[in-house]
C-alpha positions as CSV (number, residue, x, y, z in Angstrom):
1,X,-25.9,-32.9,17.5
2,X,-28.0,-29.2,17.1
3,X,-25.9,-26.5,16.9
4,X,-27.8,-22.7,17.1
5,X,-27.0,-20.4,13.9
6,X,-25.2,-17.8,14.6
7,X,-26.2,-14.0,13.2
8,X,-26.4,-14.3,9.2
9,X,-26.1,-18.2,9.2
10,X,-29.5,-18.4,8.5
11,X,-29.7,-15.7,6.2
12,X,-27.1,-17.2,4.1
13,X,-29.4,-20.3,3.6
14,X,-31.9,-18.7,2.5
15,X,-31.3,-17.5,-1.4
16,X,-34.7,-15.2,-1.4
17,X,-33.5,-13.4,1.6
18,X,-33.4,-9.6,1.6
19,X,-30.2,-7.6,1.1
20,X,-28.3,-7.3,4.5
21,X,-26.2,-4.2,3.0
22,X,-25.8,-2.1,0.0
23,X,-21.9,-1.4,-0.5
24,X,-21.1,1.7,-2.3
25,X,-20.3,2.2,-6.3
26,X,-18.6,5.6,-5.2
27,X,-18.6,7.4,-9.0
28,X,-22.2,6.8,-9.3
29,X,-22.8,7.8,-5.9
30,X,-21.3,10.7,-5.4
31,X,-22.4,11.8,-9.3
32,X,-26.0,11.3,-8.0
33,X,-25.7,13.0,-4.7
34,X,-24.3,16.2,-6.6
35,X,-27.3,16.0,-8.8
36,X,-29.6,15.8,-5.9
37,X,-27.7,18.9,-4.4
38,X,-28.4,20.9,-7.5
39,X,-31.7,20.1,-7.6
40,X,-32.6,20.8,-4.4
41,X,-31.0,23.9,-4.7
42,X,-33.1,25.9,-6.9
43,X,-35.7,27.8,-4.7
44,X,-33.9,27.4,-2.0
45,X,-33.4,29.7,0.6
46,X,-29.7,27.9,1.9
47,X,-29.5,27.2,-2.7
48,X,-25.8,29.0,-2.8
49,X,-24.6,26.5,0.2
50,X,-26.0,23.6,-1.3
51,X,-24.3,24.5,-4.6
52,X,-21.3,24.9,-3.1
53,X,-21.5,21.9,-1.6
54,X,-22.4,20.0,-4.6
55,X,-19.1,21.4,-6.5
56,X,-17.5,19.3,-3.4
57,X,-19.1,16.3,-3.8
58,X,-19.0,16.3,-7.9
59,X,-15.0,16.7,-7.2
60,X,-15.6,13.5,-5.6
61,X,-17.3,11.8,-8.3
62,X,-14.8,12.9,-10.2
63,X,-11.6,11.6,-8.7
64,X,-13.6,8.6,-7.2
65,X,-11.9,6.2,-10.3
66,X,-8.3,7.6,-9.0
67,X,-8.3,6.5,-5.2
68,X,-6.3,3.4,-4.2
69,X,-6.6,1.7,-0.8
70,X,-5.1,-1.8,0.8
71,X,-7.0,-4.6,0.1
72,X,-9.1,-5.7,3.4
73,X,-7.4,-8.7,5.5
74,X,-9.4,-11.6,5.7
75,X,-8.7,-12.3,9.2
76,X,-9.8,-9.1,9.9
77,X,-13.0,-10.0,8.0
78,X,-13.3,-13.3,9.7
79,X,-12.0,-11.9,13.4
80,X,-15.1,-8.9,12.8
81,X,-17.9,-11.1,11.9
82,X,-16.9,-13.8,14.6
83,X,-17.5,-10.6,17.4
84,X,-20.3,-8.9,15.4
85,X,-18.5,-5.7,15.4
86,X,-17.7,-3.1,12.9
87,X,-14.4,-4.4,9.7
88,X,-12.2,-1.2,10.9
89,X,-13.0,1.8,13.2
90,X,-11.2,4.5,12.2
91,X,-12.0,7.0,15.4
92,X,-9.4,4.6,16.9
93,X,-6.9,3.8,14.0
94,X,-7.5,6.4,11.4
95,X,-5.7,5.3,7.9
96,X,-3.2,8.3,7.4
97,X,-3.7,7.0,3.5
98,X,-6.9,9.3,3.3
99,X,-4.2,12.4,3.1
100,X,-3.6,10.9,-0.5
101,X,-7.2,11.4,-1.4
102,X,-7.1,15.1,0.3
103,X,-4.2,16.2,-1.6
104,X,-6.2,15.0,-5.1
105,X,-8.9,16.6,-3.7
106,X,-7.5,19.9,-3.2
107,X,-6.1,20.0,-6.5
108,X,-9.1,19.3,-7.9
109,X,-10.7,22.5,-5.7
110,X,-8.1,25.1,-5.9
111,X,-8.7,26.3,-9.4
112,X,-12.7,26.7,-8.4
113,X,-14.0,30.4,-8.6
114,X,-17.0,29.6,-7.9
115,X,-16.2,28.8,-3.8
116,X,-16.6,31.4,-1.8
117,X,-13.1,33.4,-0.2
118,X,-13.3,31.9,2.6
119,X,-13.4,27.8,1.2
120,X,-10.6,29.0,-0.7
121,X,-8.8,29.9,2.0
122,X,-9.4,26.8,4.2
123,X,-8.1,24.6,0.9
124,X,-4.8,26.5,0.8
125,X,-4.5,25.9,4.7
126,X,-5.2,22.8,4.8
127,X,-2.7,22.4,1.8
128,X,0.0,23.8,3.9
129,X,-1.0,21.2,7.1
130,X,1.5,18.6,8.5
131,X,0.5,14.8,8.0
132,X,0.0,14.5,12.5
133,X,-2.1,18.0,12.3
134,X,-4.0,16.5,9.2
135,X,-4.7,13.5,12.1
136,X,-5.7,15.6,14.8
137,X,-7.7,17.6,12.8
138,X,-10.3,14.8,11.2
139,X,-9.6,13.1,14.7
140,X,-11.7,16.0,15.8
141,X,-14.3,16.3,13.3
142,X,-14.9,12.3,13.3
143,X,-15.7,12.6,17.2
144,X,-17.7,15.8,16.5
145,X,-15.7,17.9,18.7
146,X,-14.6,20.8,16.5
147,X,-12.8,24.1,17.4
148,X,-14.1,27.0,15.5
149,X,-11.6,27.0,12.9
150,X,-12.1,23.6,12.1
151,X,-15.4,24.7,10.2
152,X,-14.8,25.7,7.3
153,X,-12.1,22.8,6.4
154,X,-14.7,20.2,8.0
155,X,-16.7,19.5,4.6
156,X,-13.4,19.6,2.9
157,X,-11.8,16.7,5.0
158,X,-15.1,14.6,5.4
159,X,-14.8,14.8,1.6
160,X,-11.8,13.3,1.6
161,X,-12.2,10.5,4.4
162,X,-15.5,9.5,2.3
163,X,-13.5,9.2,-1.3
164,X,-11.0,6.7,1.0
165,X,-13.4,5.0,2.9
166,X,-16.3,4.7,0.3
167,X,-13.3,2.9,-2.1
168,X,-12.4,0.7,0.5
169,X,-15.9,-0.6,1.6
170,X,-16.6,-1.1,-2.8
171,X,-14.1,-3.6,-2.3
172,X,-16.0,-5.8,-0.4
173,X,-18.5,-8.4,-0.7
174,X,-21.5,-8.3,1.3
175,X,-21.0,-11.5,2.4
176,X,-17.9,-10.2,3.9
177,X,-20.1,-7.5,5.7
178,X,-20.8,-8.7,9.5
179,X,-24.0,-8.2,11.9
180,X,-23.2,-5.6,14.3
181,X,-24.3,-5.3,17.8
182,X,-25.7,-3.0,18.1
183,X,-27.2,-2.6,14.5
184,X,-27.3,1.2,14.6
185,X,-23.5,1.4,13.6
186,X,-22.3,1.3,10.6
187,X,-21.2,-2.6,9.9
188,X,-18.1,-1.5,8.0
189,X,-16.3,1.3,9.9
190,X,-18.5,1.9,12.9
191,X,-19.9,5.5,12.0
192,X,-23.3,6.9,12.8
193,X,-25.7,7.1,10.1
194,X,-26.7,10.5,8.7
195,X,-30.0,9.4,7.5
196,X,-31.9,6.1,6.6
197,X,-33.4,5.8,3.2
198,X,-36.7,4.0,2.0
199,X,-35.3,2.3,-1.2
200,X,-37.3,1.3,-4.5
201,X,-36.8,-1.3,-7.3
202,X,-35.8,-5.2,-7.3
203,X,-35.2,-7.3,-3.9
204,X,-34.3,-3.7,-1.9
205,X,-37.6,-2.3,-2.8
206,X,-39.6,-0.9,0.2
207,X,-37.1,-2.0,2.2
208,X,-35.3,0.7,4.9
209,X,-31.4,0.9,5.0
210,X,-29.3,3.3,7.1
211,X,-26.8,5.3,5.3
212,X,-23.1,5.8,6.9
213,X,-22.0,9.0,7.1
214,X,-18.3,8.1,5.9
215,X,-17.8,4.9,4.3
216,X,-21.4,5.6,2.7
217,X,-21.9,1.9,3.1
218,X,-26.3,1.0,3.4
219,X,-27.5,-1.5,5.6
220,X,-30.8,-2.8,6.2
221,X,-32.6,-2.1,9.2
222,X,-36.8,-2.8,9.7
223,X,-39.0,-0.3,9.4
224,X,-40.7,1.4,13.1
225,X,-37.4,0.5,15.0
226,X,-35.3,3.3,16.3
227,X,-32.2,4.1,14.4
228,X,-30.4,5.4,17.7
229,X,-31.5,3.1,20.3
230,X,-33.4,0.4,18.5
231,X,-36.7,0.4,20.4
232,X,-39.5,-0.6,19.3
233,X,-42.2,1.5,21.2
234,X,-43.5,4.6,20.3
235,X,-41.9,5.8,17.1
236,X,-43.4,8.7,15.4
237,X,-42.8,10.4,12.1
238,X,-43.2,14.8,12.0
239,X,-42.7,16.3,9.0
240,X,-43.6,19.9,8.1
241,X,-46.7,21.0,8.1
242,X,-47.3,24.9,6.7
243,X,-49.7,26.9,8.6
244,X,-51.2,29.9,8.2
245,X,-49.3,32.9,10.2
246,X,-48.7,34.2,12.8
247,X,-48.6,30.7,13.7
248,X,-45.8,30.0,10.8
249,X,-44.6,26.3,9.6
250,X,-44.3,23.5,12.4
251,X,-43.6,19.8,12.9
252,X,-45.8,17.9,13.5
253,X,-47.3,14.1,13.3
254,X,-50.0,14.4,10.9
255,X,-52.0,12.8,7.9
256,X,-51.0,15.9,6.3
257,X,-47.2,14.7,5.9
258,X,-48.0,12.0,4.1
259,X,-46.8,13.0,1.0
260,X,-43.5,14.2,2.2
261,X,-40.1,12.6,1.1
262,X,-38.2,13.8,3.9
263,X,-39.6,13.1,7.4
264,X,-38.2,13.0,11.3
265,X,-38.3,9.6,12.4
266,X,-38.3,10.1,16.3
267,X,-38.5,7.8,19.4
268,X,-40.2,8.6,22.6
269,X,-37.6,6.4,24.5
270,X,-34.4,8.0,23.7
271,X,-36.2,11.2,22.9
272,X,-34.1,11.5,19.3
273,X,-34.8,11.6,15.8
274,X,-33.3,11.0,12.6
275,X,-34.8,11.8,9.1
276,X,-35.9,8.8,6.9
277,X,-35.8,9.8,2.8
278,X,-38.7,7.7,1.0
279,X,-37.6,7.4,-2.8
280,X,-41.4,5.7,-3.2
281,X,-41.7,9.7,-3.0
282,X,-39.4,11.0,-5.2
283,X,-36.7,8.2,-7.0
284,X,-34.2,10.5,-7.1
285,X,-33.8,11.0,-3.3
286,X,-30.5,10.6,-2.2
287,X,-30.1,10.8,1.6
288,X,-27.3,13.1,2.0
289,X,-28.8,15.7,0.0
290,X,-32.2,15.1,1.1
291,X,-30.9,15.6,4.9
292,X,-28.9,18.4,4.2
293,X,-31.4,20.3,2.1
294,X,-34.4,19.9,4.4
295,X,-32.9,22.1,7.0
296,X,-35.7,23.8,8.0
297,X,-37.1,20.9,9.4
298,X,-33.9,20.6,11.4
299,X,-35.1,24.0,13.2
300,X,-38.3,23.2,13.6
301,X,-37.5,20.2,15.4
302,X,-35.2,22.4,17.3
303,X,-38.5,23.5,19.1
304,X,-39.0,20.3,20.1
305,X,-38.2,17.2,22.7
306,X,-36.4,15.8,20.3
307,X,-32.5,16.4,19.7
308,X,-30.6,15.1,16.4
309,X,-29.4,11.6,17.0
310,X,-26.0,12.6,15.0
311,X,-24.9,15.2,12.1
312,X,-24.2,15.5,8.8
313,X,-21.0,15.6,7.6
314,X,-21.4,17.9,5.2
315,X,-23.0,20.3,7.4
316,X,-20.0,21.7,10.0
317,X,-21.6,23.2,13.1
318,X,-19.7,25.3,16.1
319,X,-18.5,23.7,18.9
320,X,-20.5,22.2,21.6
């Protein structure tokens, strides 16, 4: 009797296939992203944000070997790859066991000088915060509907959520990691991808792999395929391209972006982009840092068709 494969059955055959995700080693990712953040903060012109925002993210690195979370279920494993959807969503059923990685967090920030007044005063509120506000408050920020005095707590908390969901997802295997429909979901928790990344070196090498914005969990997605709505049909790439004034810097599609590591990758069918990070460009790319950092194509971009297919959680913005 034939039976048809079902999604990954035939990958799992195949012992030369390409990685279907890269899980995350949370210390070395978070040590690297606050590199990249230093980096690309010298010159400039957002440098003191970026630096501030790499002091976050080094905390991160630094309590990354401290976080506990429940081992995954494997009927929850098993029940998630059988329906091709995500191992946990936490927009639904968020773990209140991220407060533990908050509190470690905010220890490790309140002694900081070098945040600015008003971070320092967001960590002491959100010190003094009630487990259920804690909830509603990265309830909020998760769904992207912020009040204004969510902002300057909002980097704070995603900081947190990513310590306890990055150490949860490094506990898997990626055999354990199902294929989602649709694909532009994060296959471990269900988030939106800040960014995808062009990757270099061994099996993953020129391969493209969407990053999730909370569990930082990769996972592989083909090149010239919308990372919003998956199409196929006219994909484009804009980077910026500096003109003389009073014209100013644009973005465009041209040869002349070439050489860029950051680009917009946007589709003519859902009319969104999202930046793609090419380490063949630069090996240290991290894309995170790389999305944050390249603001300015943000705004150009801003004077276009083309609206941003989701944000970065580093980056709090006001309410819509």
């Amino acid at each position: 009797m034939q039976r048809i494969l079902q999604p990954g059955e035939i990958e799992a055959l195949d012992r030369t296939r390409m990685p279907h995700a890269r899980l995350p080693q949370p210390a070395s990712l978070f040590r690297e992203r606050a590199a990249r953040l230093l980096q690309q903060a010298e010159g400039s012109p957002i440098g003191d944000y970026l630096r501030v925002m790499a002091r976050i993210v080094q905390a991160q690195a630094e309590l990354a070997g401290h976080i506990q979370t429940e081992a995954w279920a494997r009927e929850a494993i098993a029940q998630a790859q059988s329906h091709a959807m995500p191992l946990c969503n936490p927009r639904a059923e968020l773990d209140a066991a991220w407060h533990g990685a908050l509190a470690q967090l905010l220890a490790r920030l309140a002694p900081e000088q070098g945040l600015p007044a008003p971070m320092q005063q967001a960590l002491h509120a959100l010190g003094q915060h009630k487990p259920e506000a804690l909830q509603a408050l990265a309830a909020r920020i998760l769904d992207e509907r912020m009040q204004a005095g969510d902002l300057l707590a909002a980097p704070i908390v995603m900081a947190a959520l990513q310590l306890h969901y990055a150490h949860k997802a490094s506990q898997l295997q990626e055999s354990d990691v199902p294929y989602t429909q649709p694909m532009t979901i994060c296959p471990v928790c269900g988030s939106q991808p800040v960014a995808s990344v062009l990757r270099i070196g061994g099996a993953e090498g020129g391969l493209r792999f969407l990053h999730c914005s909370l569990c930082c969990t990769e996972w592989h997605m083909v090149r010239v395929k919308c990372s919003h709505c998956e199409s196929t049909g006219g994909i484009r790439y804009q980077g910026v391209v500096s003109q003389d004034e009073p014209h100013g810097d644009t973005a465009q599609a041209s040869p002349d972006v070439s050489k860029e590591v950051v680009l917009a990758e946007t589709c003519d069918h859902c009319h969104s982009y999202r930046k793609i990070v090419n380490q063949e460009k630069d090996p240290y790319a991290e894309p995170m840092a790389d999305d944050l950092a390249s603001m300015r194509l943000d705004l150009l971009m801003g004077q276009t068709d083309y609206a941003r297919a989701s944000a970065n959680p580093l980056l709090a913005l006001g309410p819509r």
